[in-house]
VEXLOBA-708706 format. One line per 2 residues: for each residue x, y, z of C-alpha. Coordinates in pm, 1 decimal, always signed. Layout:
REM VEXLOBA-708706
X:Y:Z  ...
REM end
This chain:
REM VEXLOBA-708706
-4490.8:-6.4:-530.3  -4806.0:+1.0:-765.8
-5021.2:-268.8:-669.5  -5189.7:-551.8:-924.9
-5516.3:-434.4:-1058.0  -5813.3:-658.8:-970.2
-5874.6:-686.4:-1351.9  -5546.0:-814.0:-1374.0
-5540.7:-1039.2:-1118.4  -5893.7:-1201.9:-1231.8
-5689.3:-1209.9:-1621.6  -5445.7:-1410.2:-1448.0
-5660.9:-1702.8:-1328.5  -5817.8:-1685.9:-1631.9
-5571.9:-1771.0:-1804.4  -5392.0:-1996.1:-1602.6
-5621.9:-2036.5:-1286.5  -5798.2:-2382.7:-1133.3
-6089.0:-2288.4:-1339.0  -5902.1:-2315.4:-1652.2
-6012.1:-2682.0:-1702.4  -6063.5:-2531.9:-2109.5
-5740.4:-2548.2:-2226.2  -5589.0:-2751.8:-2467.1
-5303.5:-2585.3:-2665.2  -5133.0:-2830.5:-2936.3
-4810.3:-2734.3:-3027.6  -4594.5:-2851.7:-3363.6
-4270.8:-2791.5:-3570.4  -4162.1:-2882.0:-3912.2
-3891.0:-2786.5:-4136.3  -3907.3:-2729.9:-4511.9
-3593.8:-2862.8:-4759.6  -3449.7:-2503.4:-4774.5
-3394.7:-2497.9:-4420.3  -3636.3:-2299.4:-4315.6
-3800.0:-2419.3:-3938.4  -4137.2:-2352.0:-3811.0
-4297.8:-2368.7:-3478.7  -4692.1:-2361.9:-3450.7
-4950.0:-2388.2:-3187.5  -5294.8:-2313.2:-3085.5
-5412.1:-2176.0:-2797.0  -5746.1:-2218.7:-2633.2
-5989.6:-2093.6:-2376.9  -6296.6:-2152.8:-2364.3
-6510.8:-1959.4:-2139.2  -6522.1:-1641.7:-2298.9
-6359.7:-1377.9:-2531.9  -5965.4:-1409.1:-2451.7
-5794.3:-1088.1:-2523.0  -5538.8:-1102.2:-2755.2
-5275.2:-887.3:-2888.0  -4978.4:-903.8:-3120.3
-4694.2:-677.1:-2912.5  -4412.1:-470.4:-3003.2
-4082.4:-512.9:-2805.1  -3771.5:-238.8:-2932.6
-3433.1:-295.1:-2825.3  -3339.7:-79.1:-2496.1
-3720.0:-102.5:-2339.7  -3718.5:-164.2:-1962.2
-3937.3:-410.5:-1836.8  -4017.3:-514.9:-1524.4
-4183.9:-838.0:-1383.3  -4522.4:-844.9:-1176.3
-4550.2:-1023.5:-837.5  -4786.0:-1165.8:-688.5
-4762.6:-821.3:-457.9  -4704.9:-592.7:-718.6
-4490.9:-451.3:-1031.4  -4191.9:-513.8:-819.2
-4035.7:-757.0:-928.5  -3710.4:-835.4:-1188.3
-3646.5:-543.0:-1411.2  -3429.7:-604.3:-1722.3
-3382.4:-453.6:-2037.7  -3436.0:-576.2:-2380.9
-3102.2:-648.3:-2538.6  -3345.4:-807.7:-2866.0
-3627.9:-667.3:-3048.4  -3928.9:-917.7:-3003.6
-4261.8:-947.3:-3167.4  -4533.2:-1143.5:-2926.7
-4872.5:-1298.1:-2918.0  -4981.6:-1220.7:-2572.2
-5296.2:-1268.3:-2374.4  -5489.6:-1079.6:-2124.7
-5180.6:-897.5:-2102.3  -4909.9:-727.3:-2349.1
-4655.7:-890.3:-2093.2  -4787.6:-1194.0:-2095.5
-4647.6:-1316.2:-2345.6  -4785.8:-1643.6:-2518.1
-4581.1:-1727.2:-2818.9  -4334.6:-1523.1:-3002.8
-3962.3:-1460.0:-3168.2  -3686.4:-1224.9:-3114.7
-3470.9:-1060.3:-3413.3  -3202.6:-1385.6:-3363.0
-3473.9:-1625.8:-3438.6  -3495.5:-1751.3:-3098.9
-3884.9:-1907.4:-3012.8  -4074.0:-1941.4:-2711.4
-4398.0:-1997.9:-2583.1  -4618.7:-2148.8:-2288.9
-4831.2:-2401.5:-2262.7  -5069.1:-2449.5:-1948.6
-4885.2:-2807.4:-1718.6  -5159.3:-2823.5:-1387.7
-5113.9:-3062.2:-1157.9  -4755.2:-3165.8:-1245.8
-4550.7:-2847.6:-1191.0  -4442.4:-2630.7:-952.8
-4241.1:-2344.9:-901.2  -4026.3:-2161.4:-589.0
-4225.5:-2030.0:-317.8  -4255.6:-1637.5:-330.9
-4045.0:-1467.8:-118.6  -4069.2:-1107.5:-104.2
-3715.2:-1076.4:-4.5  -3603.5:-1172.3:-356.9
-3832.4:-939.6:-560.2  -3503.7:-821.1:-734.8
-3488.4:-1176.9:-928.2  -3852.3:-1278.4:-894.7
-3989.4:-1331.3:-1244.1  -4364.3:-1436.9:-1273.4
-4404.8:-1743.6:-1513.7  -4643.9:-1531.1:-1766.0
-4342.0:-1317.1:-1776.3  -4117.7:-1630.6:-1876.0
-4139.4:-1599.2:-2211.1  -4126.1:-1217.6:-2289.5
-3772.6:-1210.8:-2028.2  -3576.7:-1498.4:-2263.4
-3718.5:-1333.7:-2569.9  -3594.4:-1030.6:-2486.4
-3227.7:-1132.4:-2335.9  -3114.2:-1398.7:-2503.6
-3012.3:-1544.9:-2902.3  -2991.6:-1925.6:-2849.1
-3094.0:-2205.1:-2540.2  -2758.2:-2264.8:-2431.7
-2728.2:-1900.8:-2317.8  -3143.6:-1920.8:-2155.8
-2999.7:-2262.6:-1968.2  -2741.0:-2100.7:-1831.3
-2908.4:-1791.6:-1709.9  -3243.8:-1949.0:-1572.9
-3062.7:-1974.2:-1228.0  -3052.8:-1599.3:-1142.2
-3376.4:-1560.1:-1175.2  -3660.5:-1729.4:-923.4
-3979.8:-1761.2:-1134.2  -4297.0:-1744.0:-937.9
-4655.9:-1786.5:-1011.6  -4855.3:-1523.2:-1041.6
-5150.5:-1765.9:-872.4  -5165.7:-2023.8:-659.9
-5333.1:-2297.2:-896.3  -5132.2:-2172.7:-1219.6
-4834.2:-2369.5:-1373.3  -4735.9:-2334.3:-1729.5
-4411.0:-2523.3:-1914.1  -4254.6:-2398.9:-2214.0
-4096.8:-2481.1:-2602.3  -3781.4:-2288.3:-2711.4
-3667.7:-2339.5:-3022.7  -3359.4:-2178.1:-3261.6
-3364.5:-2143.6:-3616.9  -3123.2:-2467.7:-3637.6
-3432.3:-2690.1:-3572.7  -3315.8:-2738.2:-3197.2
-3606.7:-2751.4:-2965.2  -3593.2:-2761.9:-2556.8
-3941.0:-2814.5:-2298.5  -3843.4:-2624.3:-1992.7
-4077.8:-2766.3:-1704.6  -4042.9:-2684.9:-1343.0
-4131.6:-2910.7:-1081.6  -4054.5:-2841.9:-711.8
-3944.6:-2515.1:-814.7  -3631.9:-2709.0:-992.8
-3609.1:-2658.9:-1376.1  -3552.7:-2959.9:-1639.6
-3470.4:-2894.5:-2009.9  -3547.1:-3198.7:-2237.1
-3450.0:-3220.3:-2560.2  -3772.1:-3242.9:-2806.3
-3659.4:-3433.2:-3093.6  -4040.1:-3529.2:-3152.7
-4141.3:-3190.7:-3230.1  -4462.7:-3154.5:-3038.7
-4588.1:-2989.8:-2746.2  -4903.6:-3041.4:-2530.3
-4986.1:-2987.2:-2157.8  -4969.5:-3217.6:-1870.2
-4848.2:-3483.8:-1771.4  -4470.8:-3436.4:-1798.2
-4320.2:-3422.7:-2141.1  -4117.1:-3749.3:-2088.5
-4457.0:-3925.0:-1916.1  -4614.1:-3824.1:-2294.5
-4290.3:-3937.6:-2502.1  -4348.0:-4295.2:-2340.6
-4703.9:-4311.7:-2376.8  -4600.0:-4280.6:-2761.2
-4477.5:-4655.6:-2721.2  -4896.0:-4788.9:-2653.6
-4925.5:-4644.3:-3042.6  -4670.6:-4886.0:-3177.5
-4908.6:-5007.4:-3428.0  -5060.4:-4707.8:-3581.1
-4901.2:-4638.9:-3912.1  -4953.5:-4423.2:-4232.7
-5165.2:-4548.7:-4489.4  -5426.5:-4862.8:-4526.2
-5405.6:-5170.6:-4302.5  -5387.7:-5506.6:-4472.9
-5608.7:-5761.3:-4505.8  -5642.1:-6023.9:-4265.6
-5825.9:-6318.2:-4204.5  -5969.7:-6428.6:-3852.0
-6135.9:-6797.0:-3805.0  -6231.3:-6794.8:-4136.3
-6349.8:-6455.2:-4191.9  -6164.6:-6232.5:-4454.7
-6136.3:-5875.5:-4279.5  -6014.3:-5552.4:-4491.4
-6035.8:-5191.7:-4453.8  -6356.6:-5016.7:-4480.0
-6165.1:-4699.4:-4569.7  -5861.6:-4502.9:-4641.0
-5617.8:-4430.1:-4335.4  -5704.5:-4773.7:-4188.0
-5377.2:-4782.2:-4055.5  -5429.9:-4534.8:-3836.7
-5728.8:-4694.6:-3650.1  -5716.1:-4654.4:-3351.8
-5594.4:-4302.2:-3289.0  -5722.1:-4152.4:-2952.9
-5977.3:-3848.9:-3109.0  -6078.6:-3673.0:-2809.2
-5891.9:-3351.9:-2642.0  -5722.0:-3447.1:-2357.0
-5374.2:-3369.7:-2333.7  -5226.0:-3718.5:-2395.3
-5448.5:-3813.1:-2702.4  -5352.6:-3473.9:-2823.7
-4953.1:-3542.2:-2809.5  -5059.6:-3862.9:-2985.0
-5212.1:-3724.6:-3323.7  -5009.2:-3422.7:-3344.6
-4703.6:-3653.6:-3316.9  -4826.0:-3890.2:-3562.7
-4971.5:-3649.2:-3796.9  -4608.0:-3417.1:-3820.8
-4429.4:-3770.2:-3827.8  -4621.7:-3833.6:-4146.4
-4615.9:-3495.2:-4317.7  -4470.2:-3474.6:-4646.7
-4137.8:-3212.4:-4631.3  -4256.6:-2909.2:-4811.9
-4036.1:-2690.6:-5080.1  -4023.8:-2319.7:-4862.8
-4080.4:-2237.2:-4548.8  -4410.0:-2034.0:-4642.8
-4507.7:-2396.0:-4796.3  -4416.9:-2531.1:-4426.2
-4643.3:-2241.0:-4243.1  -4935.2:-2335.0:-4447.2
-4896.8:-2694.9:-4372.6  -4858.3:-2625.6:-4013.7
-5211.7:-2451.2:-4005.1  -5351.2:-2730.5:-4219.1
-5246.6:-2992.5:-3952.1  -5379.6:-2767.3:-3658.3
-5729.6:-2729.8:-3763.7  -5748.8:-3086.8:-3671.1
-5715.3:-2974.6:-3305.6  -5962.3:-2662.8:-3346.5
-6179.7:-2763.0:-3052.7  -6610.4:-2715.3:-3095.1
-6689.3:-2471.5:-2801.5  -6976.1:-2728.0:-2732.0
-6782.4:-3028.9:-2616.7  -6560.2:-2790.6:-2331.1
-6916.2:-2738.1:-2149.7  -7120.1:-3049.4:-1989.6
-7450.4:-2860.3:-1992.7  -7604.3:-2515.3:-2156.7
-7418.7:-2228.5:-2084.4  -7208.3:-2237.7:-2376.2
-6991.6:-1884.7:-2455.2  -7128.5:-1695.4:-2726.5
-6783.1:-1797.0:-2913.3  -6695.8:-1977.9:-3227.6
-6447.2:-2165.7:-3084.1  -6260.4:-2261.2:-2793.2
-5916.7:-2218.6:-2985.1  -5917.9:-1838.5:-3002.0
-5590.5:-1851.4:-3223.7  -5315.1:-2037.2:-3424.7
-5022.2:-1928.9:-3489.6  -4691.9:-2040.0:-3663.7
-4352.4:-1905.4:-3642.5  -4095.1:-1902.4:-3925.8
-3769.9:-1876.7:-3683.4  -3527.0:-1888.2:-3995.8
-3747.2:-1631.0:-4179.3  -3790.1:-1425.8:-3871.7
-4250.4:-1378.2:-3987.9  -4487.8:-1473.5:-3740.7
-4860.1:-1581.7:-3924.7  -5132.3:-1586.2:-3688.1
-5513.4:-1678.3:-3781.7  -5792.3:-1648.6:-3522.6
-6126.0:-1813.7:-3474.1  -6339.3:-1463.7:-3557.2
-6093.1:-1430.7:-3874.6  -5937.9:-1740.4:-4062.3
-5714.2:-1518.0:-4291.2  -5357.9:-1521.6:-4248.2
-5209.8:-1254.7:-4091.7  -4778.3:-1196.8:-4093.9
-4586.0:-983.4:-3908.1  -4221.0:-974.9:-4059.4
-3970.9:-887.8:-3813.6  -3709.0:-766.9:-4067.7
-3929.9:-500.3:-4179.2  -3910.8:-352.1:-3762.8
-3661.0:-165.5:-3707.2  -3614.9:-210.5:-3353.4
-3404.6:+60.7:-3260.9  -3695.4:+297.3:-3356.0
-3998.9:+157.7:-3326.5  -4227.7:+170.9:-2965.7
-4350.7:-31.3:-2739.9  -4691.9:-100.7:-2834.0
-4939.5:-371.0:-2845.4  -5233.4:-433.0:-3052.4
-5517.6:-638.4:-3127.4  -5489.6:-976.6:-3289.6
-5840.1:-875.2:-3506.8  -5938.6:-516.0:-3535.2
-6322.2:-632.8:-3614.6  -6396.3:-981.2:-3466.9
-6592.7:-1088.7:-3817.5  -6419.8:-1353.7:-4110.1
-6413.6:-1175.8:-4452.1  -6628.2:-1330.2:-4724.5
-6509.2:-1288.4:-5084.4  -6810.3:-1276.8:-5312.4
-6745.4:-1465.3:-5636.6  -6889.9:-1304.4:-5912.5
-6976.3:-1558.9:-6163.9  -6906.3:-1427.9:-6546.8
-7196.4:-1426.6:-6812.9
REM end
C-alpha cells in the first residue's frame, strides 16, 4: 500500500483545508444562438502560488483513488479521453471535459457538507472527493448515467475540514449541482446557470428573491416629499448589488450579470464573453488578508477558465498570463496519446506586445 506523501497531504488542506478561508470560485454558463454551451469559472487561493496543470487523460488509463490511508482506494479505468485543469495534483481534478462533452468541476461548500465516514473496509469503492471529478469524467457521457452510478461508490474526504460540491453539465445546456450532506447526495437542477460555494445551492437560489428589484438599465425618476430624485449614473438600476466576495453576494452578480448578457453569434463569441463577465470577480490579493503579510501574488484568482462542451476546447487564462490559452480535444487522439500533465504557464510572466508606431 504506498502511503500519502506529506507534500501531498499538506496540498490537500491547502486546497480544501480549514485554513482555506481564501476561496471564492464563481462559476457561469451561457449559450450562443448556434448552440454552442459554455461553462466558466474561476478559481482562487490566496495564500500562495497554487500549482496548476492542464492534464492528459487517454482512453484505457487505470486510475486509482487516494485515501485518506493511502493509494488504495477505487481503481477504474477510463472508458473517455479527458482533458483537466487540476490543482496541487494531476488527479485532482478542478474543472474539465471528456471527448462526449460531458463537464465537471468543484467548487469548495465548508460548513454545509458532508460526506460518509471512511471506512477502511470499503477501500474497493472509496473515492476521495478531489478525485470526484476526474472518476465521472472519465466513466461516463451524460448525468443521467453519473446519477445512477454515484451509489457504488462511497466518496470520502481526503481531510477532515474539506468539503467541495460540484457542476456537471452536457453539451444540451443541462446543468446538475451535486452536493453531499450527511454523506447523502442531492442533484438539483441549475436552470440559473451559476455556481458559487456555500451555503446550499437552493439556500442561494432563494436568497435571489431579496434582489427582486435590481434590474438592467437606469432607474427612473422619482420624487420624494417634494424632492425630484434621478440617477446619478448609468446602471442605476442595478443599485444596490452586494459588491463584496462572499459567497452569497457572489451568486448574486454572477446571476444577474449572465441573466443580462446579450446572446452572442458562436460559441468562441460566448467564451470571450464568459471571461469578460469573470474579471468582475478577479479578487485583489489585498482584501483576502486583514493585515501585512500579503503573498507575493497578483491575484488571489490564480485562473479562469471556460469550457466549450459542444465544441469540445477548453480556454484557460491565468493571473501571471492573461492570454488565452485552448486546448481542443478533437485534435487528441485519445487512443494514443499519454498520460501526462503539464503546467498551466510555462513562465509565470504576461506577454507585452510593443506597438511600434509608423513614421
Amino acid at each position: 500500500m504506498m502511503k500519502m506523501t506529506k507534500n501531498l497531504l499538506l496540498g490537500v488542506v491547502a486546497v480544501c483545508g480549514s485554513t482555506f478561508q481564501a476561496v471564492a470560485c464563481t462559476g457561469i454558463s451561457l449559450t450562443s444562438r448556434d448552440g454552442s454551451y459554455v461553462q466558466a469559472r474561476t478559481i482562487e487561493w490566496a495564500r500562495g502560488v497554487l500549482q496548476s496543470e492542464y492534464v492528459i487523460i487517454p482512453r484505457g488509463q487505470q486510475l486509482t483513488s487516494f485515501t485518506p490511508t493511502g493509494v488504495n482506494g477505487l481503481t477504474f479505468t477510463a472508458k473517455y479521453g479527458v482533458v483537466g485543469l487540476a490543482v496541487v495534483q494531476k488527479e485532482f481534478i478542478a474543472e474539465g471535459i471528456n471527448e462526449a462533452g460531458l463537464s465537471a468541476g468543484l467548487f469548495f461548500f465548508p460548513h454545509y457538507g458532508g460526506y460518509e465516514t471512511y471506512d477502511a473496509a470499503q477501500n474497493q469503492r472509496t473515492l476521495a472527493d478531489l478525485q470526484v471529478t476526474e472518476w465521472l469524467l472519465s466513466q461516463f457521457s451524460t448525468i443521467d448515467e453519473v446519477k445512477a452510478a454515484l451509489s457504488s461508490v462511497r466518496v470520502v474526504g481526503l481531510e477532515n475540514t474539506a468539503v467541495v460540491h460540484w457542476r456537471i453539465g452536457e453539451p444540451s445546456g443541462r446543468q446538475v449541482v451535486l452536493e453531499i450532506v450527511g454523506g447523502v447526495p442531492h442533484f438539483y437542477e441549475n436552470t440559473v446557470g451559476v455556481l458559487t460555494n456555500a451555503p446550499g445551492f437552493e439556500w442561494q437560489l432563494t436568497n435571489l428573491n431579496n434582489y427582486v428589484n435590481l434590474h438592467p438599465g437606469d432607474a427612473s425618476m422619482q420624487k420624494l416629499s417634494g424632492i425630484t430624485l434621478q440617477p446619478t449614473g448609468g446602471n442605476s438600476g442595478f443599485l444596490g448589488i452586494p459588491g463584496d466576495a462572499t459567497p452569497p453576494s457572489r451568486f448574486v452578480r454572477a446571476a444577474f450579470y449572465r441573466g443580462t448578457a446579450p446572446q452572442r453569434a458562436t460559441g468562441f463569441d460566448t467564451v470571450q464573453q464568459c471571461f469578460h463577465l469573470l474579471n468582475n470577480f478577479d479578487i485583489p490579493i489585498g482584501i483576502e488578508h486583514s493585515q501585512g503579510d500579503i503573498p507575493d501574488i497578483p491575484s488571489a484568482t490564480q485562473w479562469t477558465s471556460a469550457i466549450d462542451l459542444t465544441n469540445r476546447k477548453v480556454y484557460y487564462k491565468t493571473a501571471y498570463n492573461n492570454s488565452i490559452r485552448c486546448i481542443d480535444l478533437k485534435a487528441i487522439d485519445f487512443s494514443k496519446v499519454k498520460y501526462q500533465s503539464q503546467p498551466l504557464d510555462k513562465i509565470q510572466e504576461q506577454p507585452v506586445e510593443m506597438v511600434k508606431i509608423p513614421r
